[in-house]
N, C-alpha and C positions, 0 to 999 in steps of 0.2 A: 886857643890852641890850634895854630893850622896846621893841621895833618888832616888826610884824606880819613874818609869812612872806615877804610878795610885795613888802615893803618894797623899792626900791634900793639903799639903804645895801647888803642884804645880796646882789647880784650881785657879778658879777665883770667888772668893764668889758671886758676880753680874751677874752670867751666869746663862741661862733659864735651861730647864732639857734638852732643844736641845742643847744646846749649848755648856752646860758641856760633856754629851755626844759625842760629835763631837770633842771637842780639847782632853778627851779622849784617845781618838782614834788616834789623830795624834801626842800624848804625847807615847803613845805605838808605832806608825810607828817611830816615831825621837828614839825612844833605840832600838827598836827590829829590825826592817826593816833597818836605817841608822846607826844604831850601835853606837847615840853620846849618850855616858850616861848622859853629862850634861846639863840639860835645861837650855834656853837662856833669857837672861832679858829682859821684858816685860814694861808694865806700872805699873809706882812706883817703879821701880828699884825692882820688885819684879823677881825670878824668876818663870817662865811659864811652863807649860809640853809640850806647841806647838811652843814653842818660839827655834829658832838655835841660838846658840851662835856666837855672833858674831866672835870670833878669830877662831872657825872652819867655818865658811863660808868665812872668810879671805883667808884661806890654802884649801878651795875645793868648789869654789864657785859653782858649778852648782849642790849643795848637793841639792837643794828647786827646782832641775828641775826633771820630768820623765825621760826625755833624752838630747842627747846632738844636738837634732833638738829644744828644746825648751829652753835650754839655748842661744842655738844663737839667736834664733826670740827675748829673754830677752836681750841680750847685745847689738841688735843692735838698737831696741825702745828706750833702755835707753838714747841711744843719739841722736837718730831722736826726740824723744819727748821732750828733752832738748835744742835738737836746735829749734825745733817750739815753744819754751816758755809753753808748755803744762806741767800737773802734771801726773806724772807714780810714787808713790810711792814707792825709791827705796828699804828704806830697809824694809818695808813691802814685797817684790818682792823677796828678797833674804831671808828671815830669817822666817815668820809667815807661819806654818804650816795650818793653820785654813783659811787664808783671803782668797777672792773672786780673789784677782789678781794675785797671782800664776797659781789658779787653772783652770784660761782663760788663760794664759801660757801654762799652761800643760794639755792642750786638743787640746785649738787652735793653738799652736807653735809645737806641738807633730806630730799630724797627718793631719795640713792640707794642706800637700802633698802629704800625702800618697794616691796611687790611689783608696782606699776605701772611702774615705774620699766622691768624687765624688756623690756614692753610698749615704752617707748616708743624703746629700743635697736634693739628688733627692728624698728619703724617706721619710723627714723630709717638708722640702722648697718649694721643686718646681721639679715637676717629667719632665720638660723641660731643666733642666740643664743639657748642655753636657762639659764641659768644667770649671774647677778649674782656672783661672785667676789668684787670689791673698788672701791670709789669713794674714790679718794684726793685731794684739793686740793694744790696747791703741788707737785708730784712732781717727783722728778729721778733718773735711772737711778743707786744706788751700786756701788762705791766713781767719784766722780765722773775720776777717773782714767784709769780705763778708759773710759771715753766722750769725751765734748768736754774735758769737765774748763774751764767756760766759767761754771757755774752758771744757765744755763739750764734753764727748767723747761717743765715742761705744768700749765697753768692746774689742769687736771683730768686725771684720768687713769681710766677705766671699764675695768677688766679681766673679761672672761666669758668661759665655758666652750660651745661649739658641742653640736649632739648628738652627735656621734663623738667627745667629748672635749678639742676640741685648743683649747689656749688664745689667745682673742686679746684685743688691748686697742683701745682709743679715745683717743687724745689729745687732747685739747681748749683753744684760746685762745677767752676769752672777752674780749669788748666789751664797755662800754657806754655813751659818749660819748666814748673815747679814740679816737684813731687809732693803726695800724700806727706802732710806732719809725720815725722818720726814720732813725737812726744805721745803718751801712750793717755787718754782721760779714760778714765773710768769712777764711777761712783755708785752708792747705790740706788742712787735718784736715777739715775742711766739704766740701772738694770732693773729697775720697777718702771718707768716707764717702758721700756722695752718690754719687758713682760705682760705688762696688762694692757698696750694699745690695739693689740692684736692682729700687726700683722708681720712677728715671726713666732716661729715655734719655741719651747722654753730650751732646745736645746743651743740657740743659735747665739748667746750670748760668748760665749769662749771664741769663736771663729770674729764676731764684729767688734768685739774689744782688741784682737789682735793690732800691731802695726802697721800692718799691711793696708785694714781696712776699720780702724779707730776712727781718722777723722770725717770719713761720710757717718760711722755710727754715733759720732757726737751731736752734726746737725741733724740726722733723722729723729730722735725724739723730742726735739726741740717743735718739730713741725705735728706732731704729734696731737 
């Protein structure tokens, strides 16, 4: 399809003024920045300005990574997360310029080994972290049985070691023109764990079951 990046054809009539804005942006990076002139097809068979075609990500797949540290962390989730029966939407992962799970790819598969990384835990988390352990994408506690058993994950997951030894992690959802799930979870395995992990109060279940703030309260007992 030759039309330029900022073309209309390649919007999306149903996107906010963030929203338009943002894909944009990443309709300009996909011709300017990665050099594909042709946008890739989207929903409705329509084609998209943030969307990669799919036959050019056939022929150079790690085109939807920053580097070639976060395309491996992508190739290898892809089949950790498939052999644990978990969902990592692939071709969302390889082809959407705009979504939420590239972009925890290429932050957290980018640099989180890099020795800065350390650094910015400590700035960030926890000024007791002396030690980078493990930076996972897509994670979900196994056997998923013994937890929620709901297939809920943590975006990211940063595990480090303190100076006295003791292990702790970071769980992480990441944005980045989505909004929080409308769809509301709740169960009572949610509200028991919540209750007995101990760290909110027994009145705090009404306010994190809301939909406002349901889906952090779904993967927080998962980590639990």
């Amino acid at each position: 399809m030759g039309v330029d990046w900022d073309d209309e054809a390649l919007a999306v009539s149903s996107d906010s003024t963030l929203v338009a804005k943002y894909r944009r942006l990443q309709s300009w990076y996909r011709e300017v920045q990665l050099g594909v002139r042709q946008a890739g097809i989207g929903a409705n068979d329509k084609h998209i300005g943030s969307m990669l075609p799919t036959e050019v990500v056939e022929a150079h797949p790690s085109l939807n990574f920053f580097n070639l540290n976060a395309y491996a962390h992508a190739e290898t989730r892809i089949e950790e997360v498939r052999g644990e029966k978990g969902t990592l939407p692939e071709d969302r992962l390889r082809r959407n310029l705009l979504s939420s799970t590239p972009l925890c790819f290429n932050v957290f598969g980018a640099i989180g080994q890099h020795p800065a990384f350390l650094v910015m835990v400590q700035s960030l988390f926890d000024p007791d972290a002396t030690e980078i352990v493990e930076v996972v994408c897509e994670w979900a506690p196994q056997p998923p049985a013994d937890y929620l058993d709901d297939r809920s994950a943590f975006d990211a997951l940063v595990v480090y070691l303190t100076g006295d030894g003791r292990r702790r992690f970071v769980g992480i959802e990441t944005k980045y023109t989505e909004l929080f799930s409308p769809t509301v979870y709740d169960s009572q395995r949610y509200r028991d764990v919540t209750a007995n992990c101990g760290w909110f109060t027994q009145d705090c279940v009404a306010e994190l079951s809301a939909s406002s703030t349901n889906q952090l309260w779904q993967v927080h007992p998962g980590g639990s």
